[in-house]
C-alpha positions as CSV (number, residue, x, y, z in Angstrom):
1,X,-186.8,107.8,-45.6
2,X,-183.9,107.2,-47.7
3,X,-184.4,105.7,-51.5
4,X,-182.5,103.0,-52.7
5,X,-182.1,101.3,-56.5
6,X,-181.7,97.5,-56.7
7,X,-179.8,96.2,-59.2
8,X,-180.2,92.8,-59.9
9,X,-178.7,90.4,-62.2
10,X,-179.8,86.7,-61.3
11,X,-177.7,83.2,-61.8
12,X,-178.4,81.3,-64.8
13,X,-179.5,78.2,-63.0
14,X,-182.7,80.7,-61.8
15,X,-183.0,82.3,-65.6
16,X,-182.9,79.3,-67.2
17,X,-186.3,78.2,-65.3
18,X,-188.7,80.9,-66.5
19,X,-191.6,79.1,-65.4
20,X,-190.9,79.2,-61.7
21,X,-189.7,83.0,-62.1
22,X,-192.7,83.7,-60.2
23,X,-192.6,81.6,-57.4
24,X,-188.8,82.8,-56.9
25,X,-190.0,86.3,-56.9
26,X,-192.7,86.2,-54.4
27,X,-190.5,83.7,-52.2
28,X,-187.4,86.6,-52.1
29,X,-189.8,89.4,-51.6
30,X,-191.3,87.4,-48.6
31,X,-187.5,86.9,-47.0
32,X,-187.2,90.4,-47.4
33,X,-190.1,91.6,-45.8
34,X,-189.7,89.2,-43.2
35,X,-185.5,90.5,-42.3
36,X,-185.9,94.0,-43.6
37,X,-189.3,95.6,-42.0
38,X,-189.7,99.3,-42.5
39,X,-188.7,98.9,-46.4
40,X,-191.5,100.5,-48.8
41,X,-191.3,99.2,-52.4
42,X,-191.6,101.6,-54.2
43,X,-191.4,100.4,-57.7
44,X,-190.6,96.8,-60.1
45,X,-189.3,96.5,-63.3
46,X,-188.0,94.0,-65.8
47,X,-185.2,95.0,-67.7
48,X,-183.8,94.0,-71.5
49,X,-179.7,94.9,-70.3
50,X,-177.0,93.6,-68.2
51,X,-179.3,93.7,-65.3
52,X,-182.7,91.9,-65.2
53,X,-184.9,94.0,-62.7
54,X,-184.8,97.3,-61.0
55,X,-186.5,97.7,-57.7
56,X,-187.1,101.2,-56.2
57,X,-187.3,100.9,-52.4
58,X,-187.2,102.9,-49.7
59,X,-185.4,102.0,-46.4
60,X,-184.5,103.0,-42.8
61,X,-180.7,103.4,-43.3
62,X,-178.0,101.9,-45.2
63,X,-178.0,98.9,-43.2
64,X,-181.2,97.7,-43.7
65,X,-180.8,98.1,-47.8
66,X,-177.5,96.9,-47.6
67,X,-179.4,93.5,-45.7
68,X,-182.0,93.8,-49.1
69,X,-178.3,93.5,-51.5
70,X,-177.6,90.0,-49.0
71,X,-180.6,88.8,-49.8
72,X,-181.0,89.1,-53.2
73,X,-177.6,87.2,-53.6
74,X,-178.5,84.5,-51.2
75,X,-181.8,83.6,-53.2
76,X,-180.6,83.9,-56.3
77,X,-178.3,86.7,-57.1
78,X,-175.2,86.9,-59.5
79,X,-175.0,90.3,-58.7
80,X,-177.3,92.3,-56.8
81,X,-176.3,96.2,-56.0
82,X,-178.5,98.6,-53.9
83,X,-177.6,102.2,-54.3
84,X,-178.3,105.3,-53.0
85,X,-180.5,107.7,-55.0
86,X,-181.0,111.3,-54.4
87,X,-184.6,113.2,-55.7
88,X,-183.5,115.2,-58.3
89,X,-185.0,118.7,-57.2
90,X,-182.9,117.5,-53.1
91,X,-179.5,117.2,-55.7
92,X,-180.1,120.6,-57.3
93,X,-180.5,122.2,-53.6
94,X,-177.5,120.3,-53.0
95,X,-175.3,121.8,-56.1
96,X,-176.6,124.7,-55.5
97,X,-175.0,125.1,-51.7
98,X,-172.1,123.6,-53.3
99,X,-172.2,126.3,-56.0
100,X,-171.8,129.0,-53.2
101,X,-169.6,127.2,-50.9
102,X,-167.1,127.1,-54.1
């Protein structure tokens, strides 16, 4: 299954009410798992940059992570970015039949 990246940078109505930060949370990741079945979360983070978390998911297909990047902007979002990441040792096969194609 396809691994996607989920940048998220929320509004500053939602960050300047740390205290309900978890009820927020748990409510999107409900929506989500409600419209998006089949994603696997792979992995949650909380960052100190211009984003403020970092989930690791895996989906379906583009559609269904591109319905995760809706979400996230409906509940919350300033900026929410799903992208497409490729194992590293699948990229080196990949640059590799590049390499020889070249």
């Amino acid at each position: 299954m396809p691994t996607y990246v989920l940048m998220t940078k929320l509004t500053p109505t939602v960050m300047n009410q740390p205290g309900k930060r978890k009820e927020y949370g748990r409510e999107w990741k409900e929506t989500v798992d409600r419209l998006c079945p089949g994603v696997r979360w792979v992995a949650h983070y909380a960052l100190l940059g211009p984003y403020d978390f970092m989930d690791i998911y895996e989906a379906p297909d583009a559609e269904t992570a591109a319905r995760v990047s809706l979400i996230t902007h409906a509940t919350g979002a300033q900026k929410a970015e799903s992208w497409p990441a490729v194992p590293y040792g699948r990229f080196v096969e990949i640059a590799q039949e590049v390499g020889k194609a070249l």
